[in-house]
N, C-alpha and C positions, 0 to 999 in steps of 0.2 A: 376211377371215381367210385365212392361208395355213398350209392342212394339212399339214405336215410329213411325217403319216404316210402319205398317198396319195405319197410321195416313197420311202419304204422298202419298201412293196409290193413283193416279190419275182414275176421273171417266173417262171410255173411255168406246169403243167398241171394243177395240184394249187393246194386251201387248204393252206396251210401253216402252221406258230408264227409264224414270219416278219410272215405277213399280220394276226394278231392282235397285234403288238407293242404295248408303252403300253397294258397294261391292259385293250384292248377285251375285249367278247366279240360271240358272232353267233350267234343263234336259227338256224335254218335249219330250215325242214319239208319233209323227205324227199319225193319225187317217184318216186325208183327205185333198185333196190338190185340189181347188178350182183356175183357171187361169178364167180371164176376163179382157175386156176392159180396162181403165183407168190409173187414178193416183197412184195407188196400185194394180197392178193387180193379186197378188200372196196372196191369202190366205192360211193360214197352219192352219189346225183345230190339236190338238192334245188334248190326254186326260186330263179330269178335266178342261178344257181351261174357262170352267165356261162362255163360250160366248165373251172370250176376243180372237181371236184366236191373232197368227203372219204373220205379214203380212209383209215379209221381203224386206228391200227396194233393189235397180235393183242391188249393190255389194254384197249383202248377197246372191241375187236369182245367179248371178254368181258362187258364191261357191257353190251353191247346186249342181246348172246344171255340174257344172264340175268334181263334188266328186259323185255324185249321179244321172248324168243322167239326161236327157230332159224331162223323163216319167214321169208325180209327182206322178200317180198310183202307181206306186213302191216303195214310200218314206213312205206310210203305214205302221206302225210296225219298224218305225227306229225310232232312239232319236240324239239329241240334244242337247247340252249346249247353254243356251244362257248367255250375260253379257253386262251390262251399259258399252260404252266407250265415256268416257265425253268428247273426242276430235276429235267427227265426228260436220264436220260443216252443215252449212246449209247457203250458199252464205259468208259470210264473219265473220259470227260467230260461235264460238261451240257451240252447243245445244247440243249432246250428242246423242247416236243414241245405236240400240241394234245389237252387233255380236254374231257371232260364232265360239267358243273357242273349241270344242270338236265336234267329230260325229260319229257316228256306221258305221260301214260297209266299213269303211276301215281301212287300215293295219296298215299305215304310218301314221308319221306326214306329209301333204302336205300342199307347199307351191304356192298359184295364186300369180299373178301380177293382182291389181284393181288400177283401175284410181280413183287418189284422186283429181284430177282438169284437168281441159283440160290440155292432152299432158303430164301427169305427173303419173307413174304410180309406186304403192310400192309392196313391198310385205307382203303378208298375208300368217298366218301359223295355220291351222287348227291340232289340235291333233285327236288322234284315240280316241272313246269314249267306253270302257270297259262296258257293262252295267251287272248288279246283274239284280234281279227279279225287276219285273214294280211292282208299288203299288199295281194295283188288284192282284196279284200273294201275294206278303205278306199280304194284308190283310186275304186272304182265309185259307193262312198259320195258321194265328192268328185265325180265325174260328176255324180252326183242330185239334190247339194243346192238345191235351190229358189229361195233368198235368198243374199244375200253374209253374213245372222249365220248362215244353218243351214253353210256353206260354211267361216265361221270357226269354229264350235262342233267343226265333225268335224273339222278341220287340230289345233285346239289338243289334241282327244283324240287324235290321231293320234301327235302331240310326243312326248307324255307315254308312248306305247306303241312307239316305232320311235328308237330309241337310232343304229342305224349310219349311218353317211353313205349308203351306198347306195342306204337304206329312203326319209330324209330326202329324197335329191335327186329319187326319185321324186314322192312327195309334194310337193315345192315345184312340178314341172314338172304335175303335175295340177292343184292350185289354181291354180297362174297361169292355166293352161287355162282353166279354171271360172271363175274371177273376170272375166278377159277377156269373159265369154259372157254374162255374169250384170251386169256394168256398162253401165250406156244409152248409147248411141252419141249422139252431138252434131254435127251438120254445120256448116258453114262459118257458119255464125250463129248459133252456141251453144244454137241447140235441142236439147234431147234427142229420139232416137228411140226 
């Protein structure tokens, strides 16, 4: 298959809408939460973030503050949905911008009122985010597995739980590990060892 969209990925320092284009979305579970000065003052480091962290503009940081508290210390070990919405503007044009569609650690679907332009405010509806095991938990799984069915059984649950390429390519590069390890070696005259 050739991904097209690993071709669009913008260079940044930053996740961007960009990087979600075509629909995706990206779970992500917080690591470290970074406030400062400026134009951006809310950095969110989460894992495999590969240096790109999110850096959620002041309606996202609203929902966080709201569903998850003032503390960003305590947003460590929660996850996230995020997604492309092509119709966040930026002064008089849509540019597209990244939200938040799901989140852990709470019960409910909840719904903010954000200001979408002075004096004009909508509302937003955040869902509960359900989470399975984080990557490093499946991939250790895949370390473990015993047999080549216990090694398929955790890959095929894996599928069904790890949607982005990222998550996938780790996972194929762990099972091939494992299956390699877990297959009988045969010498020069078809013995197995």
């Amino acid at each position: 298959m050739s991904d097209m969209l690993k071709a669009i990925v913008p260079k940044s320092d930053q996740l961007n809408a960009d990087s979600l284009a075509g629909g995706r979305t990206k779970t992500i579970t917080v690591t470290k939460v970074i406030v400062k000065q400026g134009e951006q003052p809310v950095t969110l480091h989460y894992e495999d973030d590969n240096g790109r962290p999110f850096k959620p503009c002041k309606s996202m940081c609203r929902v966080l503050v709201e569903l998850w508290g003032a503390d960003g210390n305590k947003y460590a070990g929660r996850s996230m949905t995020l997604y492309c919405d092509p119709t966040v503007r930026f002064g008089t044009q849509e540019v597209g911008g990244i939200r938040i569609s799901h989140m852990s650690h709470i019960e409910r679907a909840e719904t903010i009122l954000l200001t979408v332009t002075k004096g004009v405010k909508k509302p937003f509806t955040v869902q509960p985010l359900v989470m399975g095991p984080t990557l490093a938990e499946t991939i250790a799984e895949i370390e473990k597995a015993a047999t080549l069915d216990a090694l398929k059984a955790v890959v095929t649950k894996a599928g069904k739980a790890f949607a982005d390429d990222e998550s996938r390519a780790a996972i194929t590069v762990a099972k091939d590990k494992r299956k390699a390890e877990l297959t009988p070696k045969t010498d020069d005259e078809g013995t197995k060892s």
